[in-house]
LUMVEX-400220 format. One record per atom (N, C-alpha, C): x, y, z. Coordinates in pm, whole numbers. Example, Ala and Ser with C-alpha at 12.3 -4.5 7.8 and 13.67 -1.06 7.14 Angstrom:
BEGIN
(r (1319 -569 780)),
(r (1230 -450 780)),
(r (1320 -330 780)),
(r (1285 -225 708)),
(r (1367 -106 714)),
(r (1290 3 787)),
END
This chain:
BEGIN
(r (-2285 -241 1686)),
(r (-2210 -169 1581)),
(r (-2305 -137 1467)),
(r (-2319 -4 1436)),
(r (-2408 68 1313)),
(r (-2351 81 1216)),
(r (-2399 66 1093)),
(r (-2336 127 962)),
(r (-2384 240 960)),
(r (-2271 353 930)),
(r (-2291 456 906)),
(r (-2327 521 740)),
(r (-2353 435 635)),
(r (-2361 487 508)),
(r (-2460 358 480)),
(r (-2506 382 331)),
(r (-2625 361 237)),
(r (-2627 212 198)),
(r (-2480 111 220)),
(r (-2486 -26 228)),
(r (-2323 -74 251)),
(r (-2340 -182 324)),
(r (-2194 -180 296)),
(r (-2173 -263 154)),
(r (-2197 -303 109)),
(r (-2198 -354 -21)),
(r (-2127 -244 -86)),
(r (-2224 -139 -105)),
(r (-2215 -24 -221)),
(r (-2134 49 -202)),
(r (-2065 55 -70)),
(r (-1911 86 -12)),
(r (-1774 58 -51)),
(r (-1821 -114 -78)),
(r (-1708 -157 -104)),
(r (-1679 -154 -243)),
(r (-1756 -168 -289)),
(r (-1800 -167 -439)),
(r (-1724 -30 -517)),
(r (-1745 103 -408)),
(r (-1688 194 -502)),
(r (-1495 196 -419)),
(r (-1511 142 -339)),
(r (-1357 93 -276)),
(r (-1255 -10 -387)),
(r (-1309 -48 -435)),
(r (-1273 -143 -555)),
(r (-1258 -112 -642)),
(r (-1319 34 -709)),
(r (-1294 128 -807)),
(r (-1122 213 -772)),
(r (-1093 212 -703)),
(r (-959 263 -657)),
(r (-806 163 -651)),
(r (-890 6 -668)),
(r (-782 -85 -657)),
(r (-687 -32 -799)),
(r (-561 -74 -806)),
(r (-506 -34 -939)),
(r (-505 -188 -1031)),
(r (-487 -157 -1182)),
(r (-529 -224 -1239)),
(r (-355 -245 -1324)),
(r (-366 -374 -1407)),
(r (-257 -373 -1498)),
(r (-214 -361 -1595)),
(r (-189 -216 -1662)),
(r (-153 -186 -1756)),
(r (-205 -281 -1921)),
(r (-261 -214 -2015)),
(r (-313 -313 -2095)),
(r (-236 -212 -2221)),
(r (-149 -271 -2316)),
(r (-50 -221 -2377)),
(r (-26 -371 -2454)),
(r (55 -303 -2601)),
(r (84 -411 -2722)),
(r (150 -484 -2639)),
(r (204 -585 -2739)),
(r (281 -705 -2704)),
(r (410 -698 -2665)),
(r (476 -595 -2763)),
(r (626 -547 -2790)),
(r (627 -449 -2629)),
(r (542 -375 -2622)),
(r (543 -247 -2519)),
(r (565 -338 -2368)),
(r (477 -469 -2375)),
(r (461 -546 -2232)),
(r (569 -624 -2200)),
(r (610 -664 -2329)),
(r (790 -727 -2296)),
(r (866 -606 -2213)),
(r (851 -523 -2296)),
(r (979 -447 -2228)),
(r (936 -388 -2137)),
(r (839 -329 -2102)),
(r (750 -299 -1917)),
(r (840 -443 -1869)),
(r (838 -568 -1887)),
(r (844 -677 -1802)),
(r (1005 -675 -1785)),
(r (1077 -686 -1915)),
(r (1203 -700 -1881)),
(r (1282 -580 -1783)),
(r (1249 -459 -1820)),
(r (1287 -382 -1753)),
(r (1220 -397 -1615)),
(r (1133 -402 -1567)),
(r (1088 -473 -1433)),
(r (1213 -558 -1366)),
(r (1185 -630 -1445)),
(r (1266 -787 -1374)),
(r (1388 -740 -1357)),
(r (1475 -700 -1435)),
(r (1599 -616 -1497)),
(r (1609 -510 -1356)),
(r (1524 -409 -1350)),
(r (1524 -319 -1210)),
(r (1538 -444 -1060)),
(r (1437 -499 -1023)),
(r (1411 -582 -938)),
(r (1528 -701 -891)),
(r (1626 -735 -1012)),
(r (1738 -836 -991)),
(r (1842 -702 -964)),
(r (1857 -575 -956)),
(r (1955 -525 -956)),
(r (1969 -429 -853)),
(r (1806 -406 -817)),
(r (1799 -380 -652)),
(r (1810 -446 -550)),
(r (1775 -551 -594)),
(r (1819 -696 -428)),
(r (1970 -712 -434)),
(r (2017 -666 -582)),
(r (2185 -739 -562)),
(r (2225 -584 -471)),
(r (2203 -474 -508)),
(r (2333 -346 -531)),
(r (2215 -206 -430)),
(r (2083 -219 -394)),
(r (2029 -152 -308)),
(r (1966 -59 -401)),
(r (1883 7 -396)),
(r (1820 76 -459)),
(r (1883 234 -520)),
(r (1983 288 -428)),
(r (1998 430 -424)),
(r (2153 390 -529)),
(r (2198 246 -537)),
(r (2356 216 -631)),
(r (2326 227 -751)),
(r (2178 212 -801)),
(r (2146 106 -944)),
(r (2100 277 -1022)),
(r (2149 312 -1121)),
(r (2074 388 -1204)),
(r (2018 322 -1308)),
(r (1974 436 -1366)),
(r (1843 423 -1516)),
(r (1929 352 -1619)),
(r (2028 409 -1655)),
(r (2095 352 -1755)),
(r (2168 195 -1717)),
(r (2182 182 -1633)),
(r (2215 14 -1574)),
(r (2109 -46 -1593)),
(r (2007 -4 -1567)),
(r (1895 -89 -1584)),
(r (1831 -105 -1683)),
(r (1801 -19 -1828)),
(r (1796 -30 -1964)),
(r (1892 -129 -2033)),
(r (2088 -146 -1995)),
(r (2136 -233 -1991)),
(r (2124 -373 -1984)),
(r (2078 -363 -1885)),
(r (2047 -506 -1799)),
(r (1943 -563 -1910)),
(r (1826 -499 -1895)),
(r (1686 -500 -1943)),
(r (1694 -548 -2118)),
(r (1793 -506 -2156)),
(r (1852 -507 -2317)),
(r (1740 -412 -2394)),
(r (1702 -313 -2368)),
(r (1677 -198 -2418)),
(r (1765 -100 -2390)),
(r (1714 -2 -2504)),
(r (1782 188 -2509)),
(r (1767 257 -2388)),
(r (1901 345 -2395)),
(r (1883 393 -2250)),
(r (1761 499 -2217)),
(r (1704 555 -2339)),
(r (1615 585 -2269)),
(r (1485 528 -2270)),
(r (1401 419 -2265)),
(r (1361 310 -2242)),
(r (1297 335 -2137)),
(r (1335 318 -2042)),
(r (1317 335 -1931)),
(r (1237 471 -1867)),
(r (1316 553 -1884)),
(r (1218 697 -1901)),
(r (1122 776 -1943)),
(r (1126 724 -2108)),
(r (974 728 -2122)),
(r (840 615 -2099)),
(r (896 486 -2021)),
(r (826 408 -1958)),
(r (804 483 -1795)),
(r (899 528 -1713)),
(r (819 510 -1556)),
(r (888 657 -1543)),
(r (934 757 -1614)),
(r (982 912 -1570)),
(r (1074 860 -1500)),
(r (1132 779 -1370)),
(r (1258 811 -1338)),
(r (1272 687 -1247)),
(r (1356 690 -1132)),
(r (1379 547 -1041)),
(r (1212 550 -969)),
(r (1159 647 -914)),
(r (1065 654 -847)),
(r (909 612 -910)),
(r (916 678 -1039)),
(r (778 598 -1095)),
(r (832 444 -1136)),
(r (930 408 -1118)),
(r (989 270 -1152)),
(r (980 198 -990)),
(r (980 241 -889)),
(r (966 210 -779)),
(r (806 231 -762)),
(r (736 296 -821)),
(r (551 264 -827)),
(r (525 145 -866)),
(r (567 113 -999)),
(r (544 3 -1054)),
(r (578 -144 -1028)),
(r (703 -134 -979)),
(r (786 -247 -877)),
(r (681 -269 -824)),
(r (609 -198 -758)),
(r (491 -200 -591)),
(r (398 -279 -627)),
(r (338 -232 -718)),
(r (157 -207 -760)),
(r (130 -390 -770)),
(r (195 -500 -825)),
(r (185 -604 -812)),
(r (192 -646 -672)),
(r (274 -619 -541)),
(r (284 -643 -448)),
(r (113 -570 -404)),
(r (81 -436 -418)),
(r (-11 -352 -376)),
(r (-131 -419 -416)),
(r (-151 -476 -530)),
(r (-282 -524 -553)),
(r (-306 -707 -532)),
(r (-228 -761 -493)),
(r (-237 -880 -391)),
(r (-286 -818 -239)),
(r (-241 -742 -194)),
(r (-285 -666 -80)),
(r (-429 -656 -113)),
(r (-466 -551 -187)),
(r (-603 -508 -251)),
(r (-689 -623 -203)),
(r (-617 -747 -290)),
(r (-727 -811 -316)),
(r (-742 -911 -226)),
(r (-652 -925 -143)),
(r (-746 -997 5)),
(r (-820 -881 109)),
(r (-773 -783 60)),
(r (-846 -651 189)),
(r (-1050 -664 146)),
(r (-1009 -667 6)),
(r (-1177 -706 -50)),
(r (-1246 -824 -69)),
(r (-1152 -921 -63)),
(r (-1228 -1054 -97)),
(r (-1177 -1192 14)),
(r (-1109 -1133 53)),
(r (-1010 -1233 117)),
(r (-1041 -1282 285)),
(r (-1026 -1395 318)),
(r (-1051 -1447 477)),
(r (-1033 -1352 578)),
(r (-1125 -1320 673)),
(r (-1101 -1274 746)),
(r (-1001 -1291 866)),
(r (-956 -1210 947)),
(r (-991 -1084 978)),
(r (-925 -981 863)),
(r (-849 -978 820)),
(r (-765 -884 672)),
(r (-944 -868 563)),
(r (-963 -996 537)),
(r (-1093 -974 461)),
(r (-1244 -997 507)),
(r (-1329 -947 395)),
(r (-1446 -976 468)),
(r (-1483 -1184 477)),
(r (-1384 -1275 442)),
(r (-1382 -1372 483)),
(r (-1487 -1473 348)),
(r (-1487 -1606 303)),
(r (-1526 -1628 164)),
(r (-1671 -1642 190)),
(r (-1730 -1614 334)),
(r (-1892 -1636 286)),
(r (-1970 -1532 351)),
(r (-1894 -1407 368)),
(r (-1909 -1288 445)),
(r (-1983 -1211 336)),
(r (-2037 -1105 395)),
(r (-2097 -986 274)),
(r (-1934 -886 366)),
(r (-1915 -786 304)),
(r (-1836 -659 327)),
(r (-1879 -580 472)),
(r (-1802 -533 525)),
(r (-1806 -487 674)),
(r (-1985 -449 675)),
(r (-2021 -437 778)),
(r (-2150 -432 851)),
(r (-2163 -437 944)),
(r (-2333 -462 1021)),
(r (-2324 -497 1137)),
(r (-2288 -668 1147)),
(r (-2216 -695 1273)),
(r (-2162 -839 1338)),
(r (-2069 -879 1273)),
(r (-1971 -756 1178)),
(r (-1829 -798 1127)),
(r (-1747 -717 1288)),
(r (-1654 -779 1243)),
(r (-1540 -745 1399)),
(r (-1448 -612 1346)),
(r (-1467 -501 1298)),
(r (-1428 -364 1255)),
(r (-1274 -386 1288)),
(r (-1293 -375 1465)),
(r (-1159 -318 1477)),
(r (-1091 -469 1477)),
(r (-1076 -575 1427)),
(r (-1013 -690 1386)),
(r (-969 -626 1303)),
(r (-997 -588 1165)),
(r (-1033 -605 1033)),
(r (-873 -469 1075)),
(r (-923 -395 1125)),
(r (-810 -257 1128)),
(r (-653 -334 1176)),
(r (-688 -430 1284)),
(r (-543 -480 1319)),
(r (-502 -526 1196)),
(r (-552 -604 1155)),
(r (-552 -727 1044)),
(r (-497 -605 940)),
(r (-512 -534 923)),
(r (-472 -454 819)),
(r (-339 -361 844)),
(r (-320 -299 958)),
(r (-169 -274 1012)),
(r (-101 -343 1002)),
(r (-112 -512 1018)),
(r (-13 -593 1049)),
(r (15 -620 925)),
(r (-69 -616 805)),
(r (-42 -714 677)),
(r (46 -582 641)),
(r (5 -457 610)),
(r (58 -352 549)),
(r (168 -277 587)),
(r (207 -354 708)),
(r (355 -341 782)),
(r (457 -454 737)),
(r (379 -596 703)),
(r (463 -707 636)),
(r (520 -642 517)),
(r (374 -595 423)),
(r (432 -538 304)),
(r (542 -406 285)),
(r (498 -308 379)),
(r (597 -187 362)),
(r (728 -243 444)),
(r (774 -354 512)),
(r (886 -364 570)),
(r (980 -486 453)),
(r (865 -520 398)),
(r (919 -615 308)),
(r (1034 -522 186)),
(r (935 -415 129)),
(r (1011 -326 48)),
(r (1015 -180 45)),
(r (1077 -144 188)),
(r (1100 -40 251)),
(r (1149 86 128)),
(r (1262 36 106)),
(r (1367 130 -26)),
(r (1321 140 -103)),
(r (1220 89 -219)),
(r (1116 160 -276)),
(r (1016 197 -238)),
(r (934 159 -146)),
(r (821 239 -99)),
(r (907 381 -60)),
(r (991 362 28)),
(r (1027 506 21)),
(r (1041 608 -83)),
(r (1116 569 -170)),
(r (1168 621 -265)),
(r (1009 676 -372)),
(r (869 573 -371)),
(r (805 608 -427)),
(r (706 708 -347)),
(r (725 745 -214)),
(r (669 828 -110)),
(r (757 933 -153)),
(r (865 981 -148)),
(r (937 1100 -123)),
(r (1004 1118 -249)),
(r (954 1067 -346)),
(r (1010 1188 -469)),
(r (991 1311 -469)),
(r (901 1391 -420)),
(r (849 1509 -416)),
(r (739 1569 -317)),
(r (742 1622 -259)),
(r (641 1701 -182)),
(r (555 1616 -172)),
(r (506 1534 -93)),
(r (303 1518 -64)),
(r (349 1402 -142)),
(r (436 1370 -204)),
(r (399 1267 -320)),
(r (318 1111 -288)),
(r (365 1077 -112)),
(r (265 978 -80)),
(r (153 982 -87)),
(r (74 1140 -72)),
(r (-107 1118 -78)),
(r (-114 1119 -248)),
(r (-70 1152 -313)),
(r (-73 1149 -412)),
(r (-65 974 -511)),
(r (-19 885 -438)),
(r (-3 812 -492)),
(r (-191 686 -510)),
(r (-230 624 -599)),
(r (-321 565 -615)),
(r (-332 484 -491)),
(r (-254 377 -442)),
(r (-228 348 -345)),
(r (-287 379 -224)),
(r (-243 511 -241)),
(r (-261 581 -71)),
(r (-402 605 -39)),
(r (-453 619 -148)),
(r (-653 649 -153)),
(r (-690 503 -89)),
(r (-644 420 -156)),
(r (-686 247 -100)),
(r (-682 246 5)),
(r (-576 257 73)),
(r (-551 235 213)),
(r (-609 329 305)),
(r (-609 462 246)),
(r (-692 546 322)),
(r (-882 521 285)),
(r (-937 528 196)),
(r (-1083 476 242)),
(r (-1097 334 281)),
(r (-1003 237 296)),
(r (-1055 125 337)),
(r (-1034 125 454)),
(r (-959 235 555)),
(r (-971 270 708)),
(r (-1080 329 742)),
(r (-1093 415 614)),
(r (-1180 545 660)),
(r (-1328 480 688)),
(r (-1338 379 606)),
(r (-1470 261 630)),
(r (-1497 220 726)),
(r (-1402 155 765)),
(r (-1361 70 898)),
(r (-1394 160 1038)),
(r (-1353 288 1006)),
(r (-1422 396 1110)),
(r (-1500 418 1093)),
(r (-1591 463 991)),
(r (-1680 463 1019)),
(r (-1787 399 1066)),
(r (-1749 242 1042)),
(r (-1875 166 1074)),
(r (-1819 148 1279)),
(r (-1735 218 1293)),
(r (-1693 184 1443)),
(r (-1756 368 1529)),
(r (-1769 412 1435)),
(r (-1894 540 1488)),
(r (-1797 687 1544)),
(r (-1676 654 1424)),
(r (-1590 813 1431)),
(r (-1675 886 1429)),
(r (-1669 1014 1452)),
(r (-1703 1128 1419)),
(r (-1629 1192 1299)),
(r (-1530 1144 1221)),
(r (-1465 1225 1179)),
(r (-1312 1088 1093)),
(r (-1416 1027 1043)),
(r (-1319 904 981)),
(r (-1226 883 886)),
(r (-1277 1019 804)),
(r (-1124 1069 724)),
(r (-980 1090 766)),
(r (-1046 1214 859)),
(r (-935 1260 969)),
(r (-855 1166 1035)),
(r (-948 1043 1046)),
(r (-911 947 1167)),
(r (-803 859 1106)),
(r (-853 830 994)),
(r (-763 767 870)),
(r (-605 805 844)),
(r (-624 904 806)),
(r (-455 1015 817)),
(r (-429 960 906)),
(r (-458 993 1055)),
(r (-393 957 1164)),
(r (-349 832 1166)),
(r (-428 734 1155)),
(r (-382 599 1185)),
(r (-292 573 1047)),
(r (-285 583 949)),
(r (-198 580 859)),
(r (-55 651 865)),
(r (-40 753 936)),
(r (40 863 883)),
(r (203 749 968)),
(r (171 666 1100)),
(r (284 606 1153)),
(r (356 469 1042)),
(r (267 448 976)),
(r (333 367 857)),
(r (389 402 715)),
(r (416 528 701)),
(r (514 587 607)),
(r (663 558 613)),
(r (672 501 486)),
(r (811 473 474)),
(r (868 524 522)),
(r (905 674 538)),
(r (1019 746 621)),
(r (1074 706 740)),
(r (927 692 814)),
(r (929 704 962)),
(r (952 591 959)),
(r (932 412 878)),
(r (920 373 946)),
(r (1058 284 938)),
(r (1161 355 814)),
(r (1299 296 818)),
(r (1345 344 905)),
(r (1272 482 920)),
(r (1424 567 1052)),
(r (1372 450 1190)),
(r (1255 447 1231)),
(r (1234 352 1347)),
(r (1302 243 1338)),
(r (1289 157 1264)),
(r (1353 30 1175)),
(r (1492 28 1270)),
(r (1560 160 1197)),
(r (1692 98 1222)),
(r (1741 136 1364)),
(r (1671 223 1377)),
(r (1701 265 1559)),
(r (1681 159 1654)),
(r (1536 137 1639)),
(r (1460 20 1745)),
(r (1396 -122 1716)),
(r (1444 -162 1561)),
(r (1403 -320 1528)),
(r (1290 -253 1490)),
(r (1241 -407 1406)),
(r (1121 -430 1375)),
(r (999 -456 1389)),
(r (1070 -543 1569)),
(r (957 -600 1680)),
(r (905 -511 1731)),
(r (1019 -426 1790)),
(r (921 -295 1850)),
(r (855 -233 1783)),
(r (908 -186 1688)),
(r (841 -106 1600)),
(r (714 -145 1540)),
(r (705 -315 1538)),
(r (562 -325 1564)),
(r (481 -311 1641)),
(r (532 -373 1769)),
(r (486 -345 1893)),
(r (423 -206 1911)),
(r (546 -67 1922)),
(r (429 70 1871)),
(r (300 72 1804)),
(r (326 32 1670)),
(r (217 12 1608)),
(r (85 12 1628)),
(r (104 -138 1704)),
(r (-40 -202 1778)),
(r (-123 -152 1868)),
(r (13 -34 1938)),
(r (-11 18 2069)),
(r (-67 112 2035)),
(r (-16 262 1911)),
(r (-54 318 1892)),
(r (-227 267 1824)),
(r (-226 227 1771)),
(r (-365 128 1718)),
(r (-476 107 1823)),
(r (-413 46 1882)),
(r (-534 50 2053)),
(r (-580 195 2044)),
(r (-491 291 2110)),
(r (-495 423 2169)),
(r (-611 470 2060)),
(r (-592 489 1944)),
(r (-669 489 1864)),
(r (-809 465 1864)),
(r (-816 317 1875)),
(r (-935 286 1899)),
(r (-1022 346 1982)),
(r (-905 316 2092)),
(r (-988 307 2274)),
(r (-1051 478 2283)),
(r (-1014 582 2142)),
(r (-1027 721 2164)),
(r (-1140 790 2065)),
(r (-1154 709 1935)),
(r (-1229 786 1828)),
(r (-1330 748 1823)),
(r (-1395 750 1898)),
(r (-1548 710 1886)),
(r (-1582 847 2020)),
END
């Protein structure tokens, strides 16, 4: 197995520039980011995501109703933010964390005699825990609008930390390859699967599609 770029170090390094970070704001501003958080989050596990509006949740939160709106624009940038704590625990075992998910605590970052396509399972499976864990907002923060999943900070993460992973496995074409292997874990697709065919299978696909993958882009 070859590295295809200038180190893997210096790879990961600018991969880490894309992790998202946490908001750094007054004292007064971070209460109410938090309460309204918590406030959203206790009122989506009770009542589902699509029952709960803005103004219930400013309520809840014990702020003004609009509060909320000029904090996250609407349920959906409020469903970003819900995430990004879940998203950057992810992050941060994908970069630092035991292998196979990470490069492992006494590892340098993918290279030669790291296990690539481990590292890719290891990463379907965790990022299927997470998107099945909170399906109804990931959705909701995918399909506010057109494209809005590539658009999200998020989606860059997950897409160059594949796109890596191919490359050091000798794609021709590891961007491309990336989309692809990403595109079956979109919220949409993967509630409508969800509820048709379980969760097992629907992992099961997954893995399968994942092989096929493999066994093809090089």
């Amino acid at each position: 197995m070859s590295s295809k770029h200038n180190g893997p170090q210096s790879v990961y390094e600018d991969l880490s520039l894309l992790r998202s970070s946490p908001p750094v704001e007054r004292a007064d501003a971070a209460r109410n980011r938090s309460a309204i958080l918590a406030a959203a989050s206790r009122l989506f596990a009770a009542h589902g995501v699509d029952a709960v509006s803005m103004d219930a949740i400013a309520a809840a939160a014990g702020v003004g109703k609009g509060t909320p709106f000029r904090r996250f624009g609407d349920k959906a940038g409020l469903a970003v933010a819900l995430l990004d704590e879940r998203e950057r625990e992810l992050q941060g075992r994908i970069l630092s964390g035991e292998a196979p998910l990470g490069p492992g605590t006494d590892a340098a970052p993918p290279g030669p005699g790291t296990d690539t396509a481990a590292r890719l399972r290891a990463f379907s499976e965790a990022y299927l825990d997470y998107a099945l864990g909170h399906l109804d907002l990931l959705r909701m923060s995918e399909t506010s609008s057109p494209g809005a999943r590539y658009r999200i900070g998020s989606y860059r993460f997950w897409h160059r930390h594949t796109a890596i992973l191919l490359g050091e496995l000798g794609w021709v074409d590891p961007d491309a390859g990336a989309h692809a292997l990403l595109a079956p874990l979109a919220a949409e697709h993967l509630g409508a699967v969800a509820s048709e065919l379980g969760t097992e299978r629907l992992r099961r696909a997954a893995a399968d599609h994942l092989d096929r993958l493999l066994g093809s882009g090089t």
